[in-house]
N, C-alpha and C positions, 0 to 999 in steps of 0.2 A: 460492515463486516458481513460476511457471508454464512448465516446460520444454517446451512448445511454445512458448510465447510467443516465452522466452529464445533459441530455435534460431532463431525466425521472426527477430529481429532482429538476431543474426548472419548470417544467410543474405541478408536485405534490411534494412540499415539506416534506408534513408531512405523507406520504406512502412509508413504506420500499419496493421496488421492491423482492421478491422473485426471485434467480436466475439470477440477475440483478448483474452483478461485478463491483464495482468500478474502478477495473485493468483490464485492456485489458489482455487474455489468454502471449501473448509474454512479458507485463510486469511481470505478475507472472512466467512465469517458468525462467524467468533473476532473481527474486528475489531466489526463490527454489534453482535456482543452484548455485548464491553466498554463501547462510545457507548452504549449502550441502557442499560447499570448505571448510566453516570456522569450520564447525563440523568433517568433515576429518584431521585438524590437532588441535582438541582440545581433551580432556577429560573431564570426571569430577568424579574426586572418592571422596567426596565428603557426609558429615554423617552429617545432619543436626540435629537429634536427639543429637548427642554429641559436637555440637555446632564447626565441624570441616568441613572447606572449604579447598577443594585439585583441583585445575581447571588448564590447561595450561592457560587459558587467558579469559576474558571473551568479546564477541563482539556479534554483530548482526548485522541485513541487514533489513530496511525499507523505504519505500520512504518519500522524506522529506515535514512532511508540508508545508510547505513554498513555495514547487514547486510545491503542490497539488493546493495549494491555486491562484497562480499564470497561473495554467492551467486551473480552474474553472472560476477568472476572466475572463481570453483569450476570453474563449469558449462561455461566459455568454455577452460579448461585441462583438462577430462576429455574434452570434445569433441577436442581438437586431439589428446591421446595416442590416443583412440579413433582419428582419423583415421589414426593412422601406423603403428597396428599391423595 
């Protein structure tokens, strides 16, 4: 997670920061290069007009809420002791 981000949107919740990532540049290209492994060994031929699916497999790569959510906690409770010390 991107600790500028996470500050930006405790500070202003209801402003989308422009340019502002929610992933840090090294979490994104870890995600990039896992979609890039798993598109290297898939296809997809594929005719959705004649209602015919042809895939080797179907998968994806995203970070898990749960950890997003758990990292925003973290970040959201070191800030507030940092505030009071």
């Amino acid at each position: 997670m991107n600790p500028a981000r996470l500050a930006h949107d405790l500070d202003t919740p209801h402003v989308y920061p422009e340019g502002l990532d929610m992933h840090t540049a090294e979490a994104k290209a870890l995600r990039d290069q896992l979609r890039a492994m798993i598109n290297a060994y898939n296809f997809d031929g594929s005719d959705s007009m004649t209602d015919y699916f042809h895939v080797n497999f179907y998968g994806g790569v995203d970070f898990d809420w749960q950890m997003e959510k758990a990292a925003r906690e973290a970040f959201k409770a070191a800030r507030a002791v940092a505030q009071v010390a």
